[in-house]
C-alpha positions as CSV (number, residue, x, y, z in Angstrom):
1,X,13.4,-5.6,-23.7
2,X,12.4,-8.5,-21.4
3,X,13.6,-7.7,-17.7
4,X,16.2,-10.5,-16.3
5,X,14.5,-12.9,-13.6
6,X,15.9,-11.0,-10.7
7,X,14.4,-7.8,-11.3
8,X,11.3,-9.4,-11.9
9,X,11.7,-11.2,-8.4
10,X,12.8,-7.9,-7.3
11,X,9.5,-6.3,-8.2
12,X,7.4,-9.1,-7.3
13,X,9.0,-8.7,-3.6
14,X,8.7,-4.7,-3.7
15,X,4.7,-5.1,-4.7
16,X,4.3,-7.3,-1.8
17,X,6.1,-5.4,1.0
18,X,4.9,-2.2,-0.5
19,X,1.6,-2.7,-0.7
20,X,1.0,-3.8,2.8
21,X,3.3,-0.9,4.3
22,X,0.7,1.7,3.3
23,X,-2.0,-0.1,5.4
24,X,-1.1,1.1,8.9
25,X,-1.3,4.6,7.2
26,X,-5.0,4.1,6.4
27,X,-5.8,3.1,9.5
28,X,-4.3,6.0,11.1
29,X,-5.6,8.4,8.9
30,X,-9.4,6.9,8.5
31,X,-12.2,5.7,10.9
32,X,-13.4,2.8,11.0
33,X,-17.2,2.2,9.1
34,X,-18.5,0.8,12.1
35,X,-17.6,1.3,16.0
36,X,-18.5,-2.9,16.9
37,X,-16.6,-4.2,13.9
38,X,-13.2,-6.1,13.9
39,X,-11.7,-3.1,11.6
40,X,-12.3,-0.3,15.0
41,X,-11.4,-3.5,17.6
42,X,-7.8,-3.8,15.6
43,X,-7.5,-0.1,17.0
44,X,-5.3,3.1,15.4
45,X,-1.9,2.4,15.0
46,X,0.7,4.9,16.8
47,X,2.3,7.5,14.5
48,X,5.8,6.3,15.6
49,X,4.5,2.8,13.5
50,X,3.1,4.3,10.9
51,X,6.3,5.8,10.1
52,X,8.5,2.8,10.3
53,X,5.9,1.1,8.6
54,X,6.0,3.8,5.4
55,X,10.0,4.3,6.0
56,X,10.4,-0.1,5.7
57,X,8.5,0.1,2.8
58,X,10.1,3.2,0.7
59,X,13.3,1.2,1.4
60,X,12.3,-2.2,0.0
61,X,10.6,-0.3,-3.5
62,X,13.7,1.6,-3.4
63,X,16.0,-1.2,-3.1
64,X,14.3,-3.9,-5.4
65,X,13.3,-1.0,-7.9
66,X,15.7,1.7,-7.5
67,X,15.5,5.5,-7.2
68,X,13.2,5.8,-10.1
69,X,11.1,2.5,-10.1
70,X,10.6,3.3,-6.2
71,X,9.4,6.5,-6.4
72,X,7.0,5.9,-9.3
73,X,6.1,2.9,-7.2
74,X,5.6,4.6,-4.0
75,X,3.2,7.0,-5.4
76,X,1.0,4.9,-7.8
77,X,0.5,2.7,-4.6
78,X,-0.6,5.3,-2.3
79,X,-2.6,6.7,-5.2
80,X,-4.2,3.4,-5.9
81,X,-4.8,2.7,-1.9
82,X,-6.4,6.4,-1.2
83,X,-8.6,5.6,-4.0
84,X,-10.3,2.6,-2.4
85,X,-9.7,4.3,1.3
86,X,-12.1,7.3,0.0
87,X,-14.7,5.0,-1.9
88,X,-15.2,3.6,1.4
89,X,-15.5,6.8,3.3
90,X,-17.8,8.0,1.0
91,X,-19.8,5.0,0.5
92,X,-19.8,3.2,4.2
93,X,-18.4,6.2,6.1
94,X,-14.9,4.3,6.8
95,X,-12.7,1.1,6.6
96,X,-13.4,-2.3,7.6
97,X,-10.6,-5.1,7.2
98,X,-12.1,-5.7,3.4
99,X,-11.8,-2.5,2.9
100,X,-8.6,-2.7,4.2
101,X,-7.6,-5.6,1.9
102,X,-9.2,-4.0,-1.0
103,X,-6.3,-1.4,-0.9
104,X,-3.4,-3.6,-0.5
105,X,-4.7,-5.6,-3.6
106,X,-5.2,-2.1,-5.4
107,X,-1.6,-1.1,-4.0
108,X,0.1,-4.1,-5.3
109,X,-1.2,-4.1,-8.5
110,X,-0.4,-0.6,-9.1
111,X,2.9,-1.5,-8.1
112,X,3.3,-4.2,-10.4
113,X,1.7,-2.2,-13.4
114,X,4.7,0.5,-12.5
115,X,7.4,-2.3,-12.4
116,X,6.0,-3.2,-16.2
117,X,5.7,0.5,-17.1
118,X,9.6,1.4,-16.0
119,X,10.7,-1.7,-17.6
């Protein structure tokens, strides 16, 4: 069954928000690939953000998507994100603001691939 326009908009809004949310995360958890890069000049953001960051965005998957859809969500996007995040690591020794965007892209597609998967 076809989901009615606003859920779709719903999940179109929760892949957006909840794909950039996880980004501070990243950063606070990496390194940055190169000390003189724009990635390590953007600096680490403090746990206290990280939190509302990752707290902001469980509450907008789990408000457009509900319980289930959010959870599901939640965790394909991180899963999706840590992917590229350790790729990078592994291959460049950290992030750099592609790398950074490289996740969110990841993220958001995962979330919308879970949005058509609890439909």
């Amino acid at each position: 069954a076809a989901r009615p326009p606003p859920a779709v908009l719903g999940g179109l809004v929760a892949a957006h928000a909840g794909s950039r949310a996880i980004l501070p995360w990243l950063m606070w958890r990496g390194r940055p690939a190169r000390d003189d890069g724009l990635a390590a000049a953007a600096g680490v953001p403090q746990g206290a953000a990280v939190a509302w960051s990752l707290g902001l965005g469980a509450l907008v998957l789990l408000l457009a998507l509900g319980l289930r859809g959010g959870v599901v969500a939640a965790l394909v996007a991180a899963g999706a994100a840590l992917i590229v995040a350790r790729a990078a690591r592994r291959q460049i020794g950290g992030y750099t603001g592609d790398v950074l965007g490289a996740a969110q892209q990841a993220a958001e597609a995962a979330i919308l691939l879970a949005v058509a998967a609890c439909a």
